[in-house]
N, C-alpha and C positions, 0 to 999 in steps of 0.2 A: 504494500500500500504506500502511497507516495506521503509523506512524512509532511507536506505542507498544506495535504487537503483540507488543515483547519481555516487555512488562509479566506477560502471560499465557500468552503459549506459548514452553514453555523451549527450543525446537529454532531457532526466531527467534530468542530470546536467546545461544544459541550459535554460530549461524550469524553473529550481527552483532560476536561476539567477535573472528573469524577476521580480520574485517578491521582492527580493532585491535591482534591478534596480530600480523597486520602490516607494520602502519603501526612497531609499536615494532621489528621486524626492519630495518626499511628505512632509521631512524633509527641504530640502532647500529652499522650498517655502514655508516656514511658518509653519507649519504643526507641526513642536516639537517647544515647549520654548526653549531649548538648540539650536536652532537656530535662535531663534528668537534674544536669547539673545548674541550672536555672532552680529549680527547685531547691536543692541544697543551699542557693544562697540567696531565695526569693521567698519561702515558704510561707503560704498565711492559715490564719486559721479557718476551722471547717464552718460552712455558711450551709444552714437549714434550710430545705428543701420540702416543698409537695411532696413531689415524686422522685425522692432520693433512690438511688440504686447501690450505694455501697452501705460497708457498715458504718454504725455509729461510732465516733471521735471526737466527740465531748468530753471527755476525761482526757486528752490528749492535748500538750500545748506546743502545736507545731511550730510555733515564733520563734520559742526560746533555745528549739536547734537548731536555727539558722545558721549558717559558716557567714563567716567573711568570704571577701575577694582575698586577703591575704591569708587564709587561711591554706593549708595544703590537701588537695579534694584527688584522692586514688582512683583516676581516670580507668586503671585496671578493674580496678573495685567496681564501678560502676559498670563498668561493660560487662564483667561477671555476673551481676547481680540482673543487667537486664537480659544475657543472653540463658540464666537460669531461673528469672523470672520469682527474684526473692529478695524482701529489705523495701519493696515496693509500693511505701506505702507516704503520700504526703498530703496535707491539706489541701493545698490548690489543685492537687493530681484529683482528690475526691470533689471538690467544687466544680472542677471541670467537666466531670463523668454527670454530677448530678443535671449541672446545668444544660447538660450534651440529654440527659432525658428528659428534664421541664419544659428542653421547647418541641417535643416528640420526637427525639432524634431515634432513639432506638425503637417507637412504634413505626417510623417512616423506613426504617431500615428495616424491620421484617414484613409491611408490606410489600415494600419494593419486591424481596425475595418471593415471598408468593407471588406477585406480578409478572415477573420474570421467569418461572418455574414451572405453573399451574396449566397456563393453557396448553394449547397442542402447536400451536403457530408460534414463530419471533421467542422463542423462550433464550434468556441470556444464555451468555457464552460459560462455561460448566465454572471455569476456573474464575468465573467474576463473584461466586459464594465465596470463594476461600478466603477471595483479594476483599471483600465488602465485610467479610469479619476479623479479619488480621490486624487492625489495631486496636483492638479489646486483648490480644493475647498475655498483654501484661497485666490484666485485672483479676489475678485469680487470687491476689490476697485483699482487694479494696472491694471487690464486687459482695452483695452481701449475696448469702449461700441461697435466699428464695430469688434472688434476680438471678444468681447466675445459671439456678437447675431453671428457671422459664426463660431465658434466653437462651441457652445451651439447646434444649430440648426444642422448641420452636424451631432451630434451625436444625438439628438433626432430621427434625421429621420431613421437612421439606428437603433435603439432603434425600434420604431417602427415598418419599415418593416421587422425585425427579429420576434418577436411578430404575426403580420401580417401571414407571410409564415412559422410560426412551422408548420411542418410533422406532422401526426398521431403516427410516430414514437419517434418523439421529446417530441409530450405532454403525451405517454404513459411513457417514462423516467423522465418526469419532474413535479414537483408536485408545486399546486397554490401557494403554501406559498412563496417557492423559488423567483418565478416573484415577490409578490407583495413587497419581502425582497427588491430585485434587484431594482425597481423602488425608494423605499425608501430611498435606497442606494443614488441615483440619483440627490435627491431632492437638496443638495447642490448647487450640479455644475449646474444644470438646473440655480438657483438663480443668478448664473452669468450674465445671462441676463433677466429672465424672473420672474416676479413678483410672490408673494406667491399665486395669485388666478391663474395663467397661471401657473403657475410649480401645484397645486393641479389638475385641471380641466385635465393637460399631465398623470396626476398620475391616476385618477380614472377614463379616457376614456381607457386608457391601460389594466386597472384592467379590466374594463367591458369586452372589447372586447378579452382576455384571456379567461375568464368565461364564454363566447359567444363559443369558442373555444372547451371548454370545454364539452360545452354540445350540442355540434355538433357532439363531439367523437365520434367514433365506439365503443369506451371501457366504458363499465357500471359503471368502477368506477370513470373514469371524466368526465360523466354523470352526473353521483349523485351529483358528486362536483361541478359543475358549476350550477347548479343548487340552490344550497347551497348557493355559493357563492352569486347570483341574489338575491333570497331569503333576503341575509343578508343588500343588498344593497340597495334593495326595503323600507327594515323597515327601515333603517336610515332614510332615505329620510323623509320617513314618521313622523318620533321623531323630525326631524331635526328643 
């Protein structure tokens, strides 16, 4: 695709916003050190909410760890903590989440997904689920545990019955690797609420049942492949 078509058609130009919309979500929740480390030396306190979505932090006085600029801030530290997704927890990180759902952020976000999923025509492109919840991955200690099992869950199911109802049309365009990328994508955010053997067992019922899909096809070559894939899943088991 010609890289400038936003120049002329405004639906490309808006469409290539979405991913810049974000990339800047993914960064304010934690997701870059440069904002992380904004917080270490910005922190305010937690401001009450409607419709809060993390926990309570009222007992907690986020000001009074503020660093300095000349303080010394373990850029390692931080990158650790966000690429293991722990220590993750700050006033304005929770100000921002709530404020991110008081103005409907997160009911427009799981619309959107059933918008995109549900019908039989124009449904998104498979890997724009994973890219549309990927900057929530770093809220599995700020999100409180009833928001993160009803947003985990909401999207699981639509995950699934997307999976579920691929067209002959959709699995002749779409190739195994892609899904098995897309669920791996996943595994994060699933963590939100669901433990590493319940987020695994979500990941290889999906796998199977794709590769079930697959070799139901009408087309001999995701035939072959699903087939393959069983195949590959059968011997693990087997070693395992």
């Amino acid at each position: 695709m010609n890289p400038d078509l936003f120049l002329i058609d405004e639906n490309i130009a808006i469409l290539q916003c979405a991913y810049e919309f974000l990339d800047i979500l993914r960064k304010i929740f934690c997701g870059c050190h440069r904002c992380y480390k904004y917080y270490l030396l910005n922190d305010k306190a937690e401001i009450t909410y409607e419709k809060g979505v993390t926990n309570s932090y009222g007992h907690l006085n986020f000001e009074e760890g503020v660093k300095k600029e000349e303080d010394e801030i373990d850029l390692d530290q931080v990158k650790d903590n966000i690429s293991n997704r722990k220590n993750i927890v700050f006033g304005q990180f929770a100000n921002f989440l709530n404020f991110f759902a008081e103005i409907g952020g997160f009911d427009a976000l799981i619309d959107l997904l059933k918008a995109g999923n549900e019908g039989q025509e124009d449904k998104m492109p498979l890997d724009m689920i994973s890219l549309l919840v990927a900057p929530f991955r770093q809220c599995n200690t700020i999100f409180s545990p009833t928001f993160s099992q009803h947003f985990t869950t909401a999207v699981r199911e639509i995950v699934s019955q997307r999976l579920f109802s691929m067209t002959e049309k959709e699995l002749k365009e779409i190739d195994k690797e892609s899904v098995s990328r897309v669920l791996k994508d996943l595994k994060d955010f699933f963590l939100l609420s669901m433990d590493d053997v319940e987020t695994a067992k979500f990941i290889e019922l999906n796998n199977l049942n794709i590769s079930l899909r697959f070799l139901k096809s009408t087309y001999l070559e995701k035939r072959l492949k699903g087939l393959q894939e069983i195949k590959t899943m059968i011997s693990s088991i087997e070693y395992a």
